[in-house]
C-alpha positions in Angstrom: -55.5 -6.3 -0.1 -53.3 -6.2 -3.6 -51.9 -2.7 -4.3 -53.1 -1.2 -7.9 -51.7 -1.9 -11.3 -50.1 1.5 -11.6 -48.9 1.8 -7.8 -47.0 -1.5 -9.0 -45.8 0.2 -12.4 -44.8 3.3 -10.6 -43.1 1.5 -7.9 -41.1 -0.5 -10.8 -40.4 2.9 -12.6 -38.5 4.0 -9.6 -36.8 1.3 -8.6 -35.5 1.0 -12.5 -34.4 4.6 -12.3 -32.6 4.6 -8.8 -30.8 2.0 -10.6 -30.0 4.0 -13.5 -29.0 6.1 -11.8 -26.5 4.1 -9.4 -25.2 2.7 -12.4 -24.4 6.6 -13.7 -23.0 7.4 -10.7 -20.5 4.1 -10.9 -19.3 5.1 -14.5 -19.1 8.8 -13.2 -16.7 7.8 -11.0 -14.3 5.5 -13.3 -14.3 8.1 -15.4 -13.1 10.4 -12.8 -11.2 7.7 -11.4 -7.6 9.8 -12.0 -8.7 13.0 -9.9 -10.1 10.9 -7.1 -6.5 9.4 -5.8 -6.4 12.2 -3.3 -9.9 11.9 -2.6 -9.5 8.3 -1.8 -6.3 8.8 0.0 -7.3 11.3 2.1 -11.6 9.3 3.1 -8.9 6.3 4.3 -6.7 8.3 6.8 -9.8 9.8 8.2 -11.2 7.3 8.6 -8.2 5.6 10.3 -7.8 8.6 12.7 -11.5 9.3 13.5 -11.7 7.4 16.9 -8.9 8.9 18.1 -10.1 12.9 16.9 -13.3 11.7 18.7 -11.2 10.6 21.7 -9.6 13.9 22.3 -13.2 15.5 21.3 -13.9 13.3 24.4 -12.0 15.2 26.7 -13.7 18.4 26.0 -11.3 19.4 22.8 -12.6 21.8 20.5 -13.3 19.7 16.9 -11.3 22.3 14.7 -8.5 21.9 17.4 -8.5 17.7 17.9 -8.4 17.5 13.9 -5.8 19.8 13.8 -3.7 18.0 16.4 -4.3 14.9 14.8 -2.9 16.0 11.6 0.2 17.1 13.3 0.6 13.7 15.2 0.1 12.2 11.5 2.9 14.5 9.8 5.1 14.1 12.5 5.0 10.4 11.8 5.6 11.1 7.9 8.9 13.1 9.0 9.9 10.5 11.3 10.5 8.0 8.8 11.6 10.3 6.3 13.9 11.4 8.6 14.7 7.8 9.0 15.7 6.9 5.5 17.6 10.2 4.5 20.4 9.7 6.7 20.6 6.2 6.0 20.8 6.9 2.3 23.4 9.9 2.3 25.6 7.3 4.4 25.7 5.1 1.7 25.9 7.7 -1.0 28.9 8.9 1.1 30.4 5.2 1.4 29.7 4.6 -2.1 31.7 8.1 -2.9 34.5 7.2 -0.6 35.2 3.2 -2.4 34.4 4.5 -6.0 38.1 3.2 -6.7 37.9 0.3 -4.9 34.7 -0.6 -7.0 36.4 0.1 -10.0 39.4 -2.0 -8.9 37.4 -4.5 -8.2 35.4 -4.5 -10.9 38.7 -4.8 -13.4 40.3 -7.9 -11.3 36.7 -9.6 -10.7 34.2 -8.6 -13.2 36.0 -7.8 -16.5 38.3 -11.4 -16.3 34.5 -13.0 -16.1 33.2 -11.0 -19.0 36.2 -11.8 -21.2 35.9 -15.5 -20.4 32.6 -16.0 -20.9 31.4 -13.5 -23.6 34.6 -12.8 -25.0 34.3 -8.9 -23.8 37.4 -6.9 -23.2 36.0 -4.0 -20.9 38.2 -1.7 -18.7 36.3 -0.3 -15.6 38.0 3.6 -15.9 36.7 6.9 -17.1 38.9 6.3 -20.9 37.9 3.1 -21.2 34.4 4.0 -20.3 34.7 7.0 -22.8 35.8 5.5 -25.3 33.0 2.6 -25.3 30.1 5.1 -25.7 32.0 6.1 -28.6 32.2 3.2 -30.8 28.7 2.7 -30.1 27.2 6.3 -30.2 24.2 5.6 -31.8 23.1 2.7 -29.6 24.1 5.1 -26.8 21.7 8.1 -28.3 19.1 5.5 -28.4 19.4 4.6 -25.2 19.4 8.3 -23.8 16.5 9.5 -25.7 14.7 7.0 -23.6 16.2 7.9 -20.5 14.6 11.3 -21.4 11.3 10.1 -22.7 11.2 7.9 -19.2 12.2 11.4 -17.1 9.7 13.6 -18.7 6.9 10.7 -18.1 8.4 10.2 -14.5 8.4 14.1 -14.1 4.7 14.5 -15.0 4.0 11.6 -12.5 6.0 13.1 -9.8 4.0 16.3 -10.6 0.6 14.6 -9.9 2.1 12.5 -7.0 3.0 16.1 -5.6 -0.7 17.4 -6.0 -2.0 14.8 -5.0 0.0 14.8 -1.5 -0.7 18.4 -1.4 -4.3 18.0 -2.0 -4.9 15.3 0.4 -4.3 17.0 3.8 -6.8 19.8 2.8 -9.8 17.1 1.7 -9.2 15.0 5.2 -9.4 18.4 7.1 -12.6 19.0 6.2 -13.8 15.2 6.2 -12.4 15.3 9.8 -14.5 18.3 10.6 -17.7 17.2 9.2 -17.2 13.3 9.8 -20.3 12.7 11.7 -22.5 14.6 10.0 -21.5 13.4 6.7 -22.6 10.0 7.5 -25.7 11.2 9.2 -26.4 12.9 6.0 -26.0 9.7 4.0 -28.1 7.6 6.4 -30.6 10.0 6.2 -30.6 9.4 2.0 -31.3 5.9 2.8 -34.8 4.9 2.0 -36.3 4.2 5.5 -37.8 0.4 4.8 -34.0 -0.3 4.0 -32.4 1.9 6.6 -32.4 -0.5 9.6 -30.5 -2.9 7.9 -28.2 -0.8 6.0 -26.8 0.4 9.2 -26.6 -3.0 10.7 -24.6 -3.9 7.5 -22.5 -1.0 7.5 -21.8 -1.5 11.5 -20.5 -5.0 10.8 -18.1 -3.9 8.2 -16.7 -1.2 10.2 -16.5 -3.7 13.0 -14.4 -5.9 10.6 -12.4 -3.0 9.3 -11.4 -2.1 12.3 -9.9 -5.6 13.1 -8.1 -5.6 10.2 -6.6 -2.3 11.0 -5.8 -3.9 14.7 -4.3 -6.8 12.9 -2.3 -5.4 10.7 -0.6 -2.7 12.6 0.6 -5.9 14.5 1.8 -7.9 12.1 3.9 -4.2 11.4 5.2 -4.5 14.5 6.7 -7.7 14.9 7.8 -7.6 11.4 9.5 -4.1 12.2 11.2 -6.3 15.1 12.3 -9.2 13.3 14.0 -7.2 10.7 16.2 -5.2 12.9 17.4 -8.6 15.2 17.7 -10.1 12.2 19.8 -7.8 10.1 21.8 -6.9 13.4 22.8 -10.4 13.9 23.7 -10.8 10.1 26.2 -8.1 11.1 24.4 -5.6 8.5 25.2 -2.0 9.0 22.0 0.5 9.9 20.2 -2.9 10.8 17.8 -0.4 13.1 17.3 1.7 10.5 16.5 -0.8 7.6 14.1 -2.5 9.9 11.8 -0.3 10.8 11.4 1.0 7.6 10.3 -2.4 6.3 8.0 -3.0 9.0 6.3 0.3 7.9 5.8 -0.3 4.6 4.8 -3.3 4.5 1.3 -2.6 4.6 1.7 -2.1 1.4 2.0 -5.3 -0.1 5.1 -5.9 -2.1 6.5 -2.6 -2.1 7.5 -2.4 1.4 9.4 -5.8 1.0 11.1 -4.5 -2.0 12.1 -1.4 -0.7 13.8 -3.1 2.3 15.4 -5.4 0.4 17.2 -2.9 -1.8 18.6 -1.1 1.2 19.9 -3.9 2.7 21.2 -5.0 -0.2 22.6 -1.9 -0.9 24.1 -1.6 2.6 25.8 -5.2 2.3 27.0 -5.1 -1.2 28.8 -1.5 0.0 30.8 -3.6 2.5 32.8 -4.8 0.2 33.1 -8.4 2.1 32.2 -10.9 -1.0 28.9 -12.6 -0.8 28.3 -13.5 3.4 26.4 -10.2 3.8 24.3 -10.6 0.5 23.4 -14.2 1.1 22.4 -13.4 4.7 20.2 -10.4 3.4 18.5 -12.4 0.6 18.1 -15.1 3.4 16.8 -12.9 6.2 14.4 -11.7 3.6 13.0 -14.7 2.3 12.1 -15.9 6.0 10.8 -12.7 6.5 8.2 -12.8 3.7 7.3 -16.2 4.6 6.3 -15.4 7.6 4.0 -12.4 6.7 2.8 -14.7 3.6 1.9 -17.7 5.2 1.8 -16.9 8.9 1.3 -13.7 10.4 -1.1 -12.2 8.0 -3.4 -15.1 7.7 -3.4 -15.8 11.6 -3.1 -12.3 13.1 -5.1 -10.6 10.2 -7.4 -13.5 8.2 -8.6 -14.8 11.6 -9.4 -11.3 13.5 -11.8 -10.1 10.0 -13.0 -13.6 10.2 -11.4 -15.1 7.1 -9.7 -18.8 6.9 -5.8 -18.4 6.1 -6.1 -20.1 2.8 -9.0 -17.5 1.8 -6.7 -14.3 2.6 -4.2 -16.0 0.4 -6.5 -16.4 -2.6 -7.7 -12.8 -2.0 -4.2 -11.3 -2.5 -3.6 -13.6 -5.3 -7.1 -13.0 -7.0 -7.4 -9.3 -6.6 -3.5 -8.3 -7.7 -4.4 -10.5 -10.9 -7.7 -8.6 -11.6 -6.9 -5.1 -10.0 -3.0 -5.0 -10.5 -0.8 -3.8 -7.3 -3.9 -1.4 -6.4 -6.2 -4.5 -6.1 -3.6 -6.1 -3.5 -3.7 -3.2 -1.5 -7.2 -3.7 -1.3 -7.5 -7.3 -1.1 -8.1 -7.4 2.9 -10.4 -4.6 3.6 -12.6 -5.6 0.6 -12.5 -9.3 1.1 -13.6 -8.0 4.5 -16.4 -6.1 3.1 -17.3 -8.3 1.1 -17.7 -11.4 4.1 -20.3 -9.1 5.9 -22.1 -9.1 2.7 -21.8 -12.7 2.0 -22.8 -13.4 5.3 -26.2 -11.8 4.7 -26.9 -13.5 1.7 -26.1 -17.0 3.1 -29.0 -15.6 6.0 -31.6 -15.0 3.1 -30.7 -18.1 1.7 -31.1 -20.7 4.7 -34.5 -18.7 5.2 -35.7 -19.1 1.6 -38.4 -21.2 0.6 -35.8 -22.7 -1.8 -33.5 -24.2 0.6 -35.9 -24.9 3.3 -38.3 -27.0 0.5 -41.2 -25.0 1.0 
């Protein structure tokens, strides 16, 4: 039995307007794309720390009560590596204090012979040499500090948002803690019900393959955190321990977690004062160390658990920080692995079409 012309023109209507009105919702949100950050920051962490404020749930925890200990447990991390990296950079602030002379000595029997030699530059590393520099060459030195204060005010105004933001995002995963469940049974209840089945076999799967990543990526943190600190000890770097761990932390965040490191340890070793050993070891120790999160740990221990081939978890990284900047490499695992679940379902409807069957 056919359905009616205008059950078939009404059911067209409304699937053209629910998808008017998805695509409205999409340009909503790049529009509002700058007031989200906390938003977004705040949906991943709870996220991440749902199963465990179900776990102490579990045990007969009041909700309002596990979220809040969860929260605590999450700061108290935040202030552990803070707490981390402070003293290790007022040590070297004090170190670099302390051999400010010996810098400057250095740098007039090292770095001003090499600078007259080559470029034909007669530089004296002292305070009246250094004054009277800046001014012969005033206005190139106004130039360069109106900058400097164009790049502070712009830096400022970031750091103010940065600050909002942080502020901001404690209070949002609160209350997505506290209504977590009831949130997503909200949305799955918005789901029309012919397509609700397999929505929430869909959505399963990619939580499923989230949560691998998340498994595999906290260890390739690990035994990254590890290899730094053996390796920095045994280069004879000072605050090896220190400098370790915080790389291994960060580095879930492609890039900057590497680059981070590295300028402390190359701070650290340059500070020393004993030539070029400690800087070639650092640069060394460093450029084995993101080999092996490039090309071995993170496509074996995290490509292989989310189910994608090393060589694919490469080309992700490479193919969303050329289209989506350092953002898109953030992102390059979990949506690659989002996306598989997906692709995976199409590649079902296509070995059962009649197209690729012949029929």
């Amino acid at each position: 039995m056919t359905s009616p012309p205008d059950a078939n023109r009404s059911d067209r209507l409304q699937t053209a307007l629910w998808i008017a009105a998805g695509l409205a919702i999409l340009a909503l949100f790049y529009a509002l794309s700058p007031i989200l950050t906390p938003f977004l920051l705040a949906g991943i962490f709870a996220y991440i720390c749902n199963p465990v404020t179900d776990r102490i749930t579990g045990w007969g925890v009041p909700r309002m009560l596990a979220v809040v200990l969860v929260m605590l447990a999450l700061a108290a991390l935040a202030a552990g590596l803070v707490l981390i990296i402070l003293p290790l950079l007022y040590e070297e602030a004090a170190v670099l204090a302390a051999r400010g002379p010996e810098a400057l000595k250095l740098a007039n029997t090292k770095l001003a012979p090499w600078l007259r030699d080559n470029f034909g530059l007669r530089l004296r590393f002292d305070s009246a040499s250094l004054q009277k520099l800046a001014a012969g060459n005033w206005d190139t030195v106004q130039i360069v500090l109106e900058r400097i204060y164009s790049s502070l005010k712009i830096g400022g105004v970031a750091l103010v948002g940065l600050a909002v933001n942080l502020m901001l995002a404690p209070v949002v995963m609160f209350y997505l803690l506290m209504d977590w469940h009831g949130m997503l049974e909200r949305l799955g209840n918005a789901v029309p019900r012919p397509w609700h089945d397999k929505l929430i076999s869909v959505v399963n799967d990619i939580d499923d393959v989230l949560s691998q990543y998340l498994r595999g990526q906290i260890l390739v943190m690990a035994i990254l955190a590890a290899y730094y600190c053996i390796a920095l000890w045994l280069a004879g770097i000072p605050s090896a321990l220190s400098i370790g761990v915080v790389t291994g932390l960060l580095i879930f965040i492609p890039y900057l977690g590497f680059a981070t490191g590295l300028m402390l340890a190359l701070l650290v070793a340059t500070l020393q004062f004993a030539g070029w050993g400690p800087i070639v070891a650092v640069l060394i120790v460093y450029g084995i160390g993101q080999l092996l999160e490039s090309f071995l740990l993170t496509p074996y221990l995290v490509g292989e658990r989310i189910g994608l081939h090393p060589l694919a978890v490469i080309f992700a990284l490479m193919a969303f920080g050329q289209l989506f900047g350092f953002f898109g490499v953030l992102a390059a695992l979990p949506a690659s692995a989002a996306l598989l679940v997906g692709l995976r379902e199409v590649r079902a409807l296509y070995l059962a079409s009649r197209f690729y069957q012949g029929r």
